[in-house]
C-alpha positions as CSV (number, residue, x, y, z in Angstrom):
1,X,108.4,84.1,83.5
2,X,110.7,86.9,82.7
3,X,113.3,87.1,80.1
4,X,116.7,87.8,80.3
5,X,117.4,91.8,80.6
6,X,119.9,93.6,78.6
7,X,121.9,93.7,82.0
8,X,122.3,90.1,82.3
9,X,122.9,89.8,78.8
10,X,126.0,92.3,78.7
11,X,127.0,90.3,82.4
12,X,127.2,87.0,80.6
13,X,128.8,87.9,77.9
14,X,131.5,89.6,79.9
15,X,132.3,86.9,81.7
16,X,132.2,84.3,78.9
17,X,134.7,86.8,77.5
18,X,136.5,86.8,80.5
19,X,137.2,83.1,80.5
20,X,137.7,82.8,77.1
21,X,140.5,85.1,76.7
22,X,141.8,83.9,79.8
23,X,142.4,81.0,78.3
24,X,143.7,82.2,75.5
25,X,146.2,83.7,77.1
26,X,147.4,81.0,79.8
27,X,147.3,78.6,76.4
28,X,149.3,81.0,73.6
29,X,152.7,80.2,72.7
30,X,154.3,83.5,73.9
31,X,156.8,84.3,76.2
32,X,156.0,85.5,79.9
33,X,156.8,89.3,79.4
34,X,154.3,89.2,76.7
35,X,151.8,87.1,78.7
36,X,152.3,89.8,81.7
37,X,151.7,92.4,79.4
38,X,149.0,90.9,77.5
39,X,147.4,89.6,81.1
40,X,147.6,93.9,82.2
41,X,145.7,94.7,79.3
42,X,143.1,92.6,79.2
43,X,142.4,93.5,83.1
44,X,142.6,97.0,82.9
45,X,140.1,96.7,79.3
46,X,137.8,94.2,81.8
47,X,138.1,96.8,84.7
48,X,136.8,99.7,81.9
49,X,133.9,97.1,80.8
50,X,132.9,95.9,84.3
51,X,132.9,99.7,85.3
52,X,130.3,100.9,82.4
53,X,128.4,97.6,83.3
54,X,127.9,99.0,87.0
55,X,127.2,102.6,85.4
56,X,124.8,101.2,83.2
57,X,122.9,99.3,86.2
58,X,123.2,102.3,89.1
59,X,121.0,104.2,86.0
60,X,118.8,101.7,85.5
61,X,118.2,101.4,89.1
62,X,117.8,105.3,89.9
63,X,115.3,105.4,86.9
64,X,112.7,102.7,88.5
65,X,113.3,104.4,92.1
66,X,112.2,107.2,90.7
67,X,109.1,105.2,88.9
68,X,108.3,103.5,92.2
69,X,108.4,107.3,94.3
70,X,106.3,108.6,91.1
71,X,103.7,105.9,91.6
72,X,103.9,105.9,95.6
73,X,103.2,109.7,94.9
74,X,100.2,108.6,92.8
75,X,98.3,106.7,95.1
76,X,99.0,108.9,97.7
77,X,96.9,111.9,96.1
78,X,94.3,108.9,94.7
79,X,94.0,108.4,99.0
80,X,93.6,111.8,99.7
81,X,91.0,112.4,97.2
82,X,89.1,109.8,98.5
83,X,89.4,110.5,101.9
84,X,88.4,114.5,101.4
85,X,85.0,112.7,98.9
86,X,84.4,110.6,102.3
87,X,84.3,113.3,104.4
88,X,82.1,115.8,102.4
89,X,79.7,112.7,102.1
90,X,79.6,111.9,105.6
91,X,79.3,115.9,106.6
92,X,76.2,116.7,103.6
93,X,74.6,113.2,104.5
């Protein structure tokens, strides 16, 4: 079984930070223009933070597509080899 990736970790922690200051801010002793405000800032900071999280995973992504094509491209010339062996056995035999 796998372990948690670095993806998953940073998604988790987000979100527990998420709830946790949403909390804190629906629980502080401060007035509502201060909650708005506070409320703004903390979505616009989760916003920037969910936004390098997607970054992060569209690169992570695009570098094992480009893994898989390698590999694909791999076997593909391993076929062909074989295939042209084959064929100069079956002519010389």
């Amino acid at each position: 079984m796998r372990g948690i990736s670095k993806t998953q970790v940073a998604g988790l922690f987000l979100t527990g930070a998420a709830v946790g200051a949403a909390a804190a801010l629906l629980f502080a002793p401060k007035s509502g223009a201060q909650t708005r405000k506070d409320i703004r800032k903390f979505s616009k900071e989760t916003v920037d933070q969910l936004g390098d999280l997607q970054s992060d995973i569209r690169e992570q992504i695009s570098e094992r597509y480009d893994q898989v094509i390698d590999v694909f491209e791999n076997v593909k010339e391993y076929v062909e080899d074989g295939k042209n062996k084959i064929q100069k056995l079956v002519k010389v035999g």
